[in-house]
C-alpha positions as YAML, in Angstrom:
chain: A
units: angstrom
residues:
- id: 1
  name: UNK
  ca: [4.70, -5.08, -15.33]
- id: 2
  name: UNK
  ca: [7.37, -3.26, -16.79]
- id: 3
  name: UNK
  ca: [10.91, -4.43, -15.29]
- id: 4
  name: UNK
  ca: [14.48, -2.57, -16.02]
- id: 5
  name: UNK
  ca: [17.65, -4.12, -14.46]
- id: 6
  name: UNK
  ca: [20.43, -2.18, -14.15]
- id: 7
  name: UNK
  ca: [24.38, -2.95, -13.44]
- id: 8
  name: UNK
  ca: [26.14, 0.25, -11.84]
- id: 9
  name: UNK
  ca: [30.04, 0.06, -12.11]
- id: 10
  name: UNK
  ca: [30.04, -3.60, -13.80]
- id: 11
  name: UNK
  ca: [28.45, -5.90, -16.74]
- id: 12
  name: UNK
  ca: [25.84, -8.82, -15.15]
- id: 13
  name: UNK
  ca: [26.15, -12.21, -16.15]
- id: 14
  name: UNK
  ca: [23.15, -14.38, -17.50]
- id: 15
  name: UNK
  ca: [22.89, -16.39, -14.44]
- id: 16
  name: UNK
  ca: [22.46, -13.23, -11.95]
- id: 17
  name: UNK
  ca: [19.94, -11.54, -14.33]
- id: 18
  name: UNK
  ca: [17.89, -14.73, -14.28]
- id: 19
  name: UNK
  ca: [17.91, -15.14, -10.36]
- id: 20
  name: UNK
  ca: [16.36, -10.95, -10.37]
- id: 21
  name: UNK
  ca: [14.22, -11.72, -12.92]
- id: 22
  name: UNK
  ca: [12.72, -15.40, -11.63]
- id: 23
  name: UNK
  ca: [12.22, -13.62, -8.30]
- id: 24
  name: UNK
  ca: [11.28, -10.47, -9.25]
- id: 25
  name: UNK
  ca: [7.74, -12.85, -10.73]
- id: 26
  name: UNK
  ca: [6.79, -13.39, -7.14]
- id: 27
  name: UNK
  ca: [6.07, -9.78, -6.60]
- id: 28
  name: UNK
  ca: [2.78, -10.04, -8.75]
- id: 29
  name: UNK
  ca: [1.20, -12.60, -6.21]
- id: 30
  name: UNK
  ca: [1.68, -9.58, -3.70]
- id: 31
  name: UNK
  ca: [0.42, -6.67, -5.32]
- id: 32
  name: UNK
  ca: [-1.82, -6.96, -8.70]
- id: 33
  name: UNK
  ca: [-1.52, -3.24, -9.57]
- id: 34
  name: UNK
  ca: [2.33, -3.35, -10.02]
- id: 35
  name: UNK
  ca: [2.94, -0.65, -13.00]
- id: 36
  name: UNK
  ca: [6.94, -1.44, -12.58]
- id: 37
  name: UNK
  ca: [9.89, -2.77, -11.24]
- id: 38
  name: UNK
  ca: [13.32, -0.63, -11.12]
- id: 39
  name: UNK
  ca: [16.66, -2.48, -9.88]
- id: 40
  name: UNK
  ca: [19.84, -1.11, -9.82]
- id: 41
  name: UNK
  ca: [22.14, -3.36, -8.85]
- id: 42
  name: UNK
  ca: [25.48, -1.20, -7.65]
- id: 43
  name: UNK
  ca: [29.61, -2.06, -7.28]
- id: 44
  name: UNK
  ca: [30.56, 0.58, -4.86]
- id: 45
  name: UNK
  ca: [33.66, 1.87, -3.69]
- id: 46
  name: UNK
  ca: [35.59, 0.54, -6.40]
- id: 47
  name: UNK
  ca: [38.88, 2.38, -6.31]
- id: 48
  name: UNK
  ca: [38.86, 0.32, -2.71]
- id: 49
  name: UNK
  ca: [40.04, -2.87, -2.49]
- id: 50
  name: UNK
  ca: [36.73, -3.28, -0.42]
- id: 51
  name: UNK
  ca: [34.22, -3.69, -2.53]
- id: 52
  name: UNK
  ca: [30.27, -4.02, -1.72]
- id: 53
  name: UNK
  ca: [27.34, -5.25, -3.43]
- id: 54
  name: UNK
  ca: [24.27, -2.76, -3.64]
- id: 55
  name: UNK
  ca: [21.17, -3.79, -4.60]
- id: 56
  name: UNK
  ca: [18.01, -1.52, -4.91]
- id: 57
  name: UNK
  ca: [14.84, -2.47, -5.49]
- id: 58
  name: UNK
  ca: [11.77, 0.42, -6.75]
- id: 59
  name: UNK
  ca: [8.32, -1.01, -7.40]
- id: 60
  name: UNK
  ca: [5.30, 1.46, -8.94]
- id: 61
  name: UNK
  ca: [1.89, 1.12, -8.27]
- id: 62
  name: UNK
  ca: [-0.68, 3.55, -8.68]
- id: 63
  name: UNK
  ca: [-0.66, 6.65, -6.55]
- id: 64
  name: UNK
  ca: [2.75, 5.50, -4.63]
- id: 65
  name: UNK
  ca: [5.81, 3.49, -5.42]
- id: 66
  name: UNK
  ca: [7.85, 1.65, -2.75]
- id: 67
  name: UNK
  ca: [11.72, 1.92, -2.29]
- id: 68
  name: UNK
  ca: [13.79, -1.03, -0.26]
- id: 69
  name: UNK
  ca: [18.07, -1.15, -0.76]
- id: 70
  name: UNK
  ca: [20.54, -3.52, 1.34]
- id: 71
  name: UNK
  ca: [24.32, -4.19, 0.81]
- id: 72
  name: UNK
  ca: [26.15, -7.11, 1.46]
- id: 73
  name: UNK
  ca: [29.32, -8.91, -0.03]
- id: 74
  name: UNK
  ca: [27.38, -10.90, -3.12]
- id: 75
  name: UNK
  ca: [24.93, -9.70, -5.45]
- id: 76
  name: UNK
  ca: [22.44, -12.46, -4.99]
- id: 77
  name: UNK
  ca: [22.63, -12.12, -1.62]
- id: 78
  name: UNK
  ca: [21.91, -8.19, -1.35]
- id: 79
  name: UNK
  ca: [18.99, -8.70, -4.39]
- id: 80
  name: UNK
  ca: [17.16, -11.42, -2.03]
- id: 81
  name: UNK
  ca: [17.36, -9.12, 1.61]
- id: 82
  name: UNK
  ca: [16.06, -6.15, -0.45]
- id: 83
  name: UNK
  ca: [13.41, -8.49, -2.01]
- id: 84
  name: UNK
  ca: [12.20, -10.12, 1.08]
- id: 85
  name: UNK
  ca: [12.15, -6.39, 2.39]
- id: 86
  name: UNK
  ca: [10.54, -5.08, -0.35]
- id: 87
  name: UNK
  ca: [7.79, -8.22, -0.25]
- id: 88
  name: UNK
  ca: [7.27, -6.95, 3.49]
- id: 89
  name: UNK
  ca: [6.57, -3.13, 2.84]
- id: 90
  name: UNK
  ca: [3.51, -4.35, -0.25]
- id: 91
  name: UNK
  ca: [2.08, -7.13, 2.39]
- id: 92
  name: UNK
  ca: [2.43, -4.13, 5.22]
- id: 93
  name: UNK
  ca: [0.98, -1.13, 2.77]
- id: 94
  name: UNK
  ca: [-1.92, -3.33, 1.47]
- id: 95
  name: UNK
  ca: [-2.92, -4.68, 5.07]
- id: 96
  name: UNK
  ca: [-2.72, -1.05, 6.48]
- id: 97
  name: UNK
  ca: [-5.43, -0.29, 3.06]
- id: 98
  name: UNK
  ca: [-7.52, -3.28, 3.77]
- id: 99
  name: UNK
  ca: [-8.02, -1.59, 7.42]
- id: 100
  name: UNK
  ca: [-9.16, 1.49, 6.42]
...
């Protein structure tokens, strides 16, 4: 599984990059055919004073790849909604395959 990590607007820290990565490891007892794992985590509206946390989330497997993104006020916690969303599309799209 080939994972990149990106920071949009700012520089990560070691302890943020570790949370992505240690959870990003649960994907593969989801989906076994996971070819990779894109994040892009985003500091938008910056010339604001307001300034939200984006996290997306794209995850390849063969013949489709799945796309989740949520925004919130911390990193961690927009990286863990668009996981647990993410974890919900592979468990929907591989029940909805085991049906046909």
């Amino acid at each position: 599984m080939n994972v990149q990590i990106q920071s949009v607007h700012f520089d990560a820290d070691n302890k943020l990059l570790e949370h992505v990565n240690k959870k990003l490891e649960k994907l593969r007892t989801f989906h076994d055919r996971i070819i990779g794992v894109e994040v892009y985590l985003v500091l938008d509206n910056v010339v604001h004073n307001i300034k939200d946390k984006i996290a997306e989330i794209k995850v390849y497997v063969p013949k489709q790849s799945f796309f989740v993104k949520h925004q919130s006020k911390a990193f961690e916690e927009s990286f863990d909604l668009a996981f647990d969303a993410m974890v919900n599309r592979i468990k929907r799209h591989k029940d909805k395959a085991a049906a046909v």
